[in-house]
N, C-alpha and C positions, 0 to 999 in steps of 0.2 A: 315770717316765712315758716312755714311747716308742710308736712307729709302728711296727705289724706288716705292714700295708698300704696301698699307694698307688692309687687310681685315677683318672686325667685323662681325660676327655671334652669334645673341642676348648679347651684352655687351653694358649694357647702356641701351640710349633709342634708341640704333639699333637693328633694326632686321637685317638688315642686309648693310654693307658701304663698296663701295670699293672707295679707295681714292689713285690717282697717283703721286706722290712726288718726288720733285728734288734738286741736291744737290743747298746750298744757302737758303737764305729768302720766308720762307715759314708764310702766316700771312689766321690764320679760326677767320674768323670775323660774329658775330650774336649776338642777344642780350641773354642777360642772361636766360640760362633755355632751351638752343635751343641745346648741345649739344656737342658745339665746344670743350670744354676744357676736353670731351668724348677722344674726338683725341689722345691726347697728350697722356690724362691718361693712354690709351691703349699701346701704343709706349714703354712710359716710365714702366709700368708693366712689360713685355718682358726684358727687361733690369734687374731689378731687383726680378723678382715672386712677388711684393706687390705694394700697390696703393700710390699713395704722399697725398690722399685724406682720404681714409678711411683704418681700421686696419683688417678688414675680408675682403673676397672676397665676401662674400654671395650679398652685393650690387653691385656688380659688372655683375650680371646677371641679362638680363633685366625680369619682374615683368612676374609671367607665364612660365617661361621657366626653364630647368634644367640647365644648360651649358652655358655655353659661348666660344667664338674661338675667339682668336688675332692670325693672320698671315701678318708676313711682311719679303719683300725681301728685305736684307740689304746688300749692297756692303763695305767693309773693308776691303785693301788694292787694291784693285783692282779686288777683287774677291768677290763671289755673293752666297752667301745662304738664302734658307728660313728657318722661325724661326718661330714658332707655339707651343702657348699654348692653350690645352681646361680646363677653369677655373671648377671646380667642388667642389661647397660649402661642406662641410661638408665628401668629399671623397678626394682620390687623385688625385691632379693635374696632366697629361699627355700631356710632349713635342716633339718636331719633330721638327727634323732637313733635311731639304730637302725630310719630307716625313716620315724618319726614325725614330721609335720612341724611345725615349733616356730611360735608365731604371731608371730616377729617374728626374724628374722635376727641381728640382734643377741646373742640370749640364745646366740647358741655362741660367744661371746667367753668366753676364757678356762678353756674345755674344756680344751684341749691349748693347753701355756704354750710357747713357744719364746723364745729370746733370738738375734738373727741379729748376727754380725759382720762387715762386707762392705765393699769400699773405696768406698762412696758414705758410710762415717759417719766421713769423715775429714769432712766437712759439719759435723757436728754439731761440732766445736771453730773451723772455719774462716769455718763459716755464719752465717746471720741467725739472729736470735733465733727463729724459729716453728720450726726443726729442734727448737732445746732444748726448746722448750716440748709440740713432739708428744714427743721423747724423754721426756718426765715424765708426757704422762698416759699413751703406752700402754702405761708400766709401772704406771700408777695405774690401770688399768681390766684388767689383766693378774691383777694382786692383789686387785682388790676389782671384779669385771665389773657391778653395780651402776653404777659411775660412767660406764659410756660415755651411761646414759640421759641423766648429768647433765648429762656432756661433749655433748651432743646439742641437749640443751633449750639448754641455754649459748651454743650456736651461732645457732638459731633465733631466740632474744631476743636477741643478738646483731644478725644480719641486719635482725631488723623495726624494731629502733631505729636503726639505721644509715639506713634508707629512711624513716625519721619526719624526723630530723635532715635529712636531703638535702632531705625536701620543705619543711620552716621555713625552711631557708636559703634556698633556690630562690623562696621565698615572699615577696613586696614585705610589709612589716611594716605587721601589722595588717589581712593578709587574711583573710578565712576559711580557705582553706589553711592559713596558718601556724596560726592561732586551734585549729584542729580536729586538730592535729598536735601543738600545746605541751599541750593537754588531754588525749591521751592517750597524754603521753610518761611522766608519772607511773607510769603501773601499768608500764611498761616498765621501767623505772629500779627498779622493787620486785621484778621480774623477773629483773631481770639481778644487783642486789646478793646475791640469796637464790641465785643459781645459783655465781655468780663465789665469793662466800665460801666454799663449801661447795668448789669447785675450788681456790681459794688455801691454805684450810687444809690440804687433802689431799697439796697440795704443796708447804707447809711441810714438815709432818712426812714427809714421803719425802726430804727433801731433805738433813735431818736423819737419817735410817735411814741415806741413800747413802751419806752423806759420808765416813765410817770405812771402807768399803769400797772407797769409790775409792782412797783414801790407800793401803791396803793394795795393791791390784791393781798400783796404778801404780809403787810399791817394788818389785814382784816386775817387770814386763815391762819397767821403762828404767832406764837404765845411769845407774847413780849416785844412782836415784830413792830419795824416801828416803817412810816414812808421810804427814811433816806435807809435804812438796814439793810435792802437789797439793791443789788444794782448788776447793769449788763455794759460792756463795754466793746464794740467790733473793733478786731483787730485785724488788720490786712495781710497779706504776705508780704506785703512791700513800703516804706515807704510814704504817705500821702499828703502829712500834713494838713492844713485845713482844706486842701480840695475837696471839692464835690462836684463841681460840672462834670458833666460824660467827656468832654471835648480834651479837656484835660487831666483830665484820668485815663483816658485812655492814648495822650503823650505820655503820661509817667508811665503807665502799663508795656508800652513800647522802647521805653526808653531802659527800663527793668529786667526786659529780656532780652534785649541788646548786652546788657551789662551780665546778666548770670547766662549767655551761651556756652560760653566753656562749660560752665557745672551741668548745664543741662545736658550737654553731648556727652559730658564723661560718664553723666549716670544713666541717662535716655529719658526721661522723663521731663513734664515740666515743672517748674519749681515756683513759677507767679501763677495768679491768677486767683479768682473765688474760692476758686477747689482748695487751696492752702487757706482761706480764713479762719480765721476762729470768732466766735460769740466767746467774751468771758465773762460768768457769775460771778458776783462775788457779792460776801455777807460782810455787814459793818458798813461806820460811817465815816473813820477815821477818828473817832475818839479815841484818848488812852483806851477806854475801858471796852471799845468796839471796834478794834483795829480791822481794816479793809484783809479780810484773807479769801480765795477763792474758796467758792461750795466745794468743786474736784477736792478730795482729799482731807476737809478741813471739818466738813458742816457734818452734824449726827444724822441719822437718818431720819428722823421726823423735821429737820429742817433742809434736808432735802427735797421731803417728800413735801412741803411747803412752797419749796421753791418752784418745782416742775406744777403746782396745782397754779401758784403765781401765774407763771409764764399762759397755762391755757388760761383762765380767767381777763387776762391782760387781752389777749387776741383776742376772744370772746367781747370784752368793754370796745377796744379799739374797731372790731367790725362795728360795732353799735352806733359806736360815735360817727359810722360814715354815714349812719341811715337806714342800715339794713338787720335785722335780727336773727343771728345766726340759729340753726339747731344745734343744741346742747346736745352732746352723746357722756353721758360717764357711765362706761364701760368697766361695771366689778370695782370700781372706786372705795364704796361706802367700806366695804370687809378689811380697807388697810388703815380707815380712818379710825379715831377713838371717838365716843359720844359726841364730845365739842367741837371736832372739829367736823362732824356732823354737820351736825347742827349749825354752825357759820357755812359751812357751804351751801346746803340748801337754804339757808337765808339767802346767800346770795344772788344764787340763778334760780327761786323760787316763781320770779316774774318775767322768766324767757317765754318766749312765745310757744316754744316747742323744747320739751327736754324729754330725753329717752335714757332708761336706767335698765341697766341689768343687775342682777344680786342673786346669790344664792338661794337666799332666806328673804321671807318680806319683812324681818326685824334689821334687816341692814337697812331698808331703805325710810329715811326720816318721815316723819309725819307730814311735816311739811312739803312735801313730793308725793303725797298721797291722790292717785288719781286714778285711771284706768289700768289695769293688771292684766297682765298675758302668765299663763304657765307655760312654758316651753318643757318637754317632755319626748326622748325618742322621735325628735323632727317634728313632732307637732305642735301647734302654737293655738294656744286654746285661752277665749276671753273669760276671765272671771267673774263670775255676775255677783 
């Protein structure tokens, strides 16, 4: 899979970019603030409907303008479509597919796969638990684009019990408020267990795909790392034992909220469900000499910074393994790396189909990733010859 071409229509600080792309080592080099890492961002939004940078789109339109358009023609398997989103803050997104327009924006999830690596996902080992938690589904809606419907519904039954619970509490007991709130907190609660199982199992089993592959990635990029040295562990909000069917997960799930309703009325909130998971890292194999301790807190920062290059690398192997060759984005990577560890990562992803680099300086970006060159400069995007 790769991008033949790029077109920006006010996103960022384009008014307007057209940029021609080949498969292989693709490196947008400028200094900081000029635009470059504009590129990528776009590509990889297409891929998933959201940014690796920010949580609205509203900055995604450039300053002055309503809208924004990402259009790019991607070849995957040998064949060629375009793919176009018009971002629209505060309305609804509208996509096209060769033109044609899709009846729900969402359905171009998963078109064009990217995997981006970027120093905002040193977060994702240092962060709150909701970084882990978006890092698992939007490689589960990546793999299987079906799920963001789920991931969506799950949100909204989410939301509206959250605002049931607020008004019980809020509610002097034994008002009608409350009365007309606890009565149709039920179909909620059947709502949320049949969405949330269907999300917990999905990310069981990834969690399980991942885990061999972290282990692997993380031996190869840190010094001394070894297979079993890294490891990931989900942990539920609740309860589950070896379950894994939807069917019964989402009895235990039902059965959990039944059980924590008093906490949840007394605080308003809910207290089961995805939204409480956690992903836990952790370094070691349990030897004396390599005791099991979490990253959070424990790991230096270049084994941190190991760890979160692990996890992309891992996603990146595991799309592979399904059949499909994702595009590589590392986004300003190389300037936090030292020479070697350089140097093993573009060994690594040297033979992706498609990798796109940004950098400062073209002494950041390894030999080995040596290929077509863009200067990015004051919004414009100029090929090197």
């Amino acid at each position: 899979m790769y991008v033949t071409h790029l077109t920006l229509v006010d996103f960022r600080c384009y008014p307007t970019a057209e940029v021609s792309l080949e498969p292989g080592a693709t490196a947008f080099l400028g200094r900081n603030g000029q635009g470059k890492t504009n590129l990528v961002e776009a590509i990889d939004y297409l891929s998933r409907l959201s940014s690796h940078r920010v949580a609205a789109d509203a900055p995604l339109v450039r300053a002055g303008s309503q809208r924004a358009l990402v259009r790019a023609t991607v070849v995957r398997q040998g064949r060629e479509a375009v793919l176009e989103v018009e971002i629209n803050p505060g309305k609804t997104n509208r996509a096209r597919i060769n033109r044609a327009e899709l009846p729900r924006a969402r359905e171009l999830v998963g078109l064009v796969r990217t995997v981006v690596f970027a120093p905002e996902d040193l977060a994702l080992v240092k962060g709150d638990p909701s970084g882990r938690r978006a890092f698992l589904d939007d490689l589960l809606v990546l793999r299987s684009p079906r799920l963001a419907g789920v991931r969506q519904d799950y949100e909204r039954v989410l939301k509206q019990r959250n605002s049931l619970l607020r008004t019980a509490a809020a509610a002097r007991r034994g008002s009608s408020a409350e009365d007309g709130a606890l009565s149709t907190l039920g179909v909620w609660d059947a709502n949320l267990a049949r969405t949330g199982a269907e999300i917990l199992a999905e990310r069981l089993s990834l969690v399980t795909e991942l885990r061999p592959y972290v282990g692997n990635a993380y031996a190869t990029v840190a010094r001394g790392g070894t297979t079993d040295g890294a490891g990931l562990d989900y942990q539920p909000s609740l309860e589950i034992g070896d379950l894994t069917d939807r069917s019964a997960l989402t009895d235990r799930l039902l059965e959990e909220l039944e059980r924590r309703r008093p906490e949840e009325l007394d605080r308003g909130v809910s207290l089961v469900g995805p939204h409480r998971d956690e992903l836990a890292l952790t370094l070691g194999n349990g030897e004396p000499s390599m005791p099991v301790l979490p990253v959070r807190g424990y790991a230096s920062h270049g084994e941190s910074w190991s760890f979160a290059l692990a996890l992309r690398l891992a996603s990146y192997d595991l799309m592979r393994a399904d059949g499909d060759d994702p595009i590589l984005i590392l986004d300003d990577v190389f300037a936090e790396l030292d020479s070697e560890r350089r140097a093993q990562l573009a060994e690594l992803v040297a033979g992706a189909e498609q990798v796109l680099v940004t950098a400062a300086v073209a002494e950041d970006v390894p030999e080995k990733l040596a290929g077509t060159r863009y200067l990015v400069a004051d919004g414009a995007v100029t090929r090197e010859l």
